[in-house]
C-alpha positions in Angstrom: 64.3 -25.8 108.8 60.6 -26.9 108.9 58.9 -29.4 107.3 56.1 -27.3 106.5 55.2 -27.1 103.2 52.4 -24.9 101.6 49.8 -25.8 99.9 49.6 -24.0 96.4 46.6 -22.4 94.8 43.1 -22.2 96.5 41.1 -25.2 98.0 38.1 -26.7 96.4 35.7 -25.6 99.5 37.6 -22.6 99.6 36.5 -21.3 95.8 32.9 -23.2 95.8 32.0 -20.9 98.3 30.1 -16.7 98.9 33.6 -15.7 98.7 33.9 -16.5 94.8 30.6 -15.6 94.2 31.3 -12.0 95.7 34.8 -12.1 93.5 32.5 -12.8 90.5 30.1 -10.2 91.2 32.8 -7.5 92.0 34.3 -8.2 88.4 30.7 -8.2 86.9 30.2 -4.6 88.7 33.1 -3.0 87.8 32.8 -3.5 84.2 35.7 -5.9 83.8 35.5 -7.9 80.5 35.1 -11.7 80.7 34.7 -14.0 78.6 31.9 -16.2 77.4 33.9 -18.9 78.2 35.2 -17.9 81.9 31.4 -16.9 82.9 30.3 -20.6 81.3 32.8 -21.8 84.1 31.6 -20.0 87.0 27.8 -21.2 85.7 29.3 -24.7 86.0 30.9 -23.7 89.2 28.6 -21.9 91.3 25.1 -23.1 89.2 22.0 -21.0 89.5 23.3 -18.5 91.9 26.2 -17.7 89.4 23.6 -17.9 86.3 21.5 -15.2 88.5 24.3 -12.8 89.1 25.1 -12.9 85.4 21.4 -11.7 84.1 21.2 -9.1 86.9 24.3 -7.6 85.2 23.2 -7.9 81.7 25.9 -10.4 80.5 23.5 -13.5 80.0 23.6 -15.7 77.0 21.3 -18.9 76.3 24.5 -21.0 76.6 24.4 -20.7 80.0 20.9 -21.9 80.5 22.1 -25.8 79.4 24.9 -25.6 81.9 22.7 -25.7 85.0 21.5 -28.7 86.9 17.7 -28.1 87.4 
């Protein structure tokens, strides 16, 4: 027996980082439908970058504007 233990779910440095973004924009690209609410969380998330992925795929709304830190 060990006295390893895992860790559960994903670190914070681990989804604040281009590997989340890319997850983001994968689901954007495919067509997948999210939520107002889930993309207001990745604007809070990943700020700007997130907000810019968003637009690009048409899926912006002026909520999302008051939600990043200029």
């Amino acid at each position: 027996m060990t006295d390893h233990h895992p860790r559960p779910g994903v670190t914070r440095s681990d989804r604040i980082s281009d590997e989340g973004l890319k997850r983001l924009e994968k689901q954007l690209k495919s067509g997948t439908r999210i939520s107002d609410q889930v993309l207001a969380q990745w604007v809070r998330r990943y700020g700007q970058t997130a907000l810019n992925l968003i637009r690009q795929y048409g899926r912006h709304h002026s909520m999302f504007d008051d939600l990043v830190d200029e």
